[in-house]
Structure formats: structure tokens, C-alpha cells
N, C-alpha and C positions, 0 to 999 in steps of 0.2 A: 504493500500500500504506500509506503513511503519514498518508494522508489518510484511510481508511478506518479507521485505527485509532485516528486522535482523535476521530473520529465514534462508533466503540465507547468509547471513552474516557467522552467528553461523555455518552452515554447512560445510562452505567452511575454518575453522581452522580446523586442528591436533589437536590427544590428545594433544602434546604437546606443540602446538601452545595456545588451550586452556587451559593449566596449565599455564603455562607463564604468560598467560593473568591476570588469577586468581590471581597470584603470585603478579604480579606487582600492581595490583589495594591492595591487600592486605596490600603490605610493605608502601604505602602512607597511607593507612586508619592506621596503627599500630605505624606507625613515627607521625602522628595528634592527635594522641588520645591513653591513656592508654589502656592495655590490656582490663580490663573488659568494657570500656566505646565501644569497636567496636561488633558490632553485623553481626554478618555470614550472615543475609539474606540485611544485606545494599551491604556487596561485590557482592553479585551476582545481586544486584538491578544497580550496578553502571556496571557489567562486561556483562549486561544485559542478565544473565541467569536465570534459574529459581533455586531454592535454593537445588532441589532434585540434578539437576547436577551437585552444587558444593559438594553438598555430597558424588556424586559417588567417585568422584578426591579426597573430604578430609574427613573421618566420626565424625571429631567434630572441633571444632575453636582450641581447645589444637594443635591437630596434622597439623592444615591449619597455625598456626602461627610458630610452629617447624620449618615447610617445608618451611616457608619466612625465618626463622633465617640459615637455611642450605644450601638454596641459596646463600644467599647474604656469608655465610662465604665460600663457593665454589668459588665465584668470587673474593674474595679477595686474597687467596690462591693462585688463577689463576694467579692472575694480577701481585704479589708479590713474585711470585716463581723464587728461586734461581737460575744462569747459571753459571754452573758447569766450572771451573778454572777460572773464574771469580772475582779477588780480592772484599772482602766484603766492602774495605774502596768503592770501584771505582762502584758497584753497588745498593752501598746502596742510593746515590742520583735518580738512574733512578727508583728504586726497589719503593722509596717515590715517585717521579713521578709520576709512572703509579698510587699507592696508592690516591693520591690525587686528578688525573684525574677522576678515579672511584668515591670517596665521593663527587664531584660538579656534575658530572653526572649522581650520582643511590643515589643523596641524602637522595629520605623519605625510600631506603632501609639499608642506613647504618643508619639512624636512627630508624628505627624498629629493625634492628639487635642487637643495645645496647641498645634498651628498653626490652630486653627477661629478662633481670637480673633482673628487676624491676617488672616481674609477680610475680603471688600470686603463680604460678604452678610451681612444683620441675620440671616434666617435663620439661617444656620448658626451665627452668635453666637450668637442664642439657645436654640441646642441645647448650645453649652457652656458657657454659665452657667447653664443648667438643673442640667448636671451636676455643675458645680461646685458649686451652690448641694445638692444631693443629697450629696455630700461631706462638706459644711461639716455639714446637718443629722444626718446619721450620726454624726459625731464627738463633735456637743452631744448626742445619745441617747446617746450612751455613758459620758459625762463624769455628765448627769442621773441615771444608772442604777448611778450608782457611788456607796455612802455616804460616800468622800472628798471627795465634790463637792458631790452632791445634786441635788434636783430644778429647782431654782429657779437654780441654778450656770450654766446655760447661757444664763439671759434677762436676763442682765446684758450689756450694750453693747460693753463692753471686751474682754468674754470673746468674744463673735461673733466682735469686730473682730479677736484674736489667732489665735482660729482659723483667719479665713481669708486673716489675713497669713501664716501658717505653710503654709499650704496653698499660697501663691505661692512662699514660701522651700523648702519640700521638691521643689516642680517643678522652681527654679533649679538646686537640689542635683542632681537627678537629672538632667535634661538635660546639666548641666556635666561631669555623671559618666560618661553616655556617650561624652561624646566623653574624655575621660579619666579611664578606668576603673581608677588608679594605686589609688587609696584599696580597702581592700578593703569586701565588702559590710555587714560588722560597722564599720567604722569609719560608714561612710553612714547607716546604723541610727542608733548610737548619738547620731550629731551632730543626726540630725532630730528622734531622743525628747528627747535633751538641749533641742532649742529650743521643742517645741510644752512641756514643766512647763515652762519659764521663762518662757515668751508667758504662762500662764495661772496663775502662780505669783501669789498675790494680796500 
């Protein structure tokens, strides 16, 4: 009976719904454990398929762990994405907001997302300094698009460079805050807008 009913189960998701699925069981197993230590046929033992299926979806653990690191940097992009005449001082608190709502609520994916650097596979690096590097340039369009700044404010050397040291320090911030989650989420905010005007304070 119970075998027949995860088989009703399994039929009644979407491809998409079953990639999701894969996805999310993935980015908890990769945020728990090192790259080499997760094995492709536990995900599909916990997403309760059989291992051929997640093959069709992904043809080897390199490309099923890409495809968690490209998620999770698609949602943060999402979440983090600039509104246009929007002063950067006046959005940058809700811009961390939403940023922080996402790390306490997709926590083992933001943590598998900055374990991609720490694989053995150039690959999978460079799917997260892709996204990194998407980040970084989001944040100089919005700095550009601001008449506090200006257009030319972002292709200055310095200004890159503090951008995407800030980008390494808000990581630090957050991952240290998951595991001790004492600071509330206003204080977290505050500390990271306080450091990225100071990185870029000329």
C-alpha cells in the first residue's frame, strides 16, 4: 500500500515540480556535508526516486550540484534586485531585508551555495563566481543609476574592489549568523549597510 502510494505521489508532480524537489533535498545534503562526502543515489533515496530519474533531470553530481549553486544564486538576484529611481542609501536596508529573510528561510541553500568554492571541481567554481561576479555587477547598476553616485561611480577600481570585499564580509556575517542567530535581523541589516557606505565612502 505504501509503495503504491508514493508511486501516486511521484506521478502527481511536474517536471518541474520534480526538479525542485531534487533541488531542494540536494542544497540541504551539500550545506551538511562536503562536496565529495554526498552521494547522488542518497538524494534520490531521501526525494524517494529511483536514481535513473534523477539522472534523466541531472547526468552526473558535477552538473546536479551546479544546478543547486544556480538556483539558489537566481533567488538571491531575485530577492535583491534593484527598483529603479529608487535612492541606493533608502533601498539598501529593505534590499538586506529581503536578503536576510531568504538566508533564515533557504538556509542549507545558501549554505551549499558558498560551499561551491570549496569543491575540488573548476566547474562548479565557475558557476559561483559566475554568480558572484552577477552580484557584484547588480550592485554597481544600482550604485550607477543613482545620482548620489553616478554613472561612471562604478568603473572606478577601488569601488569594484569594495564591492566585492563587502560581498565576502556580508557572506561571513551571515553564515556566522546562522549558526548564531543571537543578533536580531535589524541589527544584521544594519551592520552590512553600515559596511558596504563605508567600503565605498570616497
Amino acid at each position: 500500500m505504501a509503495a503504491n502510494q508514493g508511486e501516486r505521489t511521484r506521478r502527481r508532480l511536474s517536471t518541474e515540480e520534480r526538479r525542485e524537489q531534487l533541488l531542494s533535498v540536494g542544497a540541504r545534503l551539500f550545506s551538511e556535508s562536503p562536496y565529495d562526502d554526498v552521494w547522488i543515489e542518497r538524494v534520490a533515496e531521501i526525494a524517494g526516486v529511483s536514481r535513473g530519474l534523477l539522472y534523466h533531470y541531472f547526468p552526473n553530481k558535477r552538473d546536479f550540484f551546479a544546478a543547486v549553486v544556480e538556483r539558489e544564486s537566481e533567488r538571491m538576484l531575485r530577492m535583491t534586485a534593484a527598483v529603479p529611481g529608487v535612492p541606493v542609501r533608502e533601498q539598501l536596508a529593505t534590499g538586506l531585508g529581503a536578503y536576510l529573510e531568504y538566508v533564515r528561510a533557504h538556509a542549507h541553500g545558501y549554505r551549499a551555495f558558498h560551499r561551491a568554492d570549496a569543491t575540488g571541481d573548476q566547474a562548479v567554481r565557475r558557476v559561483y563566481r559566475k554568480a558572484l561576479a552577477a552580484q557584484e555587477r547588480q550592485i554597481l547598476a544600482a550604485l550607477a543609476a543613482d545620482p548620489e553616485f553616478g554613472p561612471s561611480f562604478g568603473e572606478h577600481t577601488e569601488v569594484r574592489l569594495a564591492v566585492r570585499g563587502w560581498l565576502a564580509f556580508t557572506t561571513a556575517v551571515c553564515l556566522e549568523w546562522l549558526r548564531d542567530p543571537e543578533p536580531s535581523p535589524e541589527q544584521v541589516r544594519d551592520l552590512c549597510a553600515r559596511a558596504l557606505l563605508g567600503a565605498i565612502a570616497s
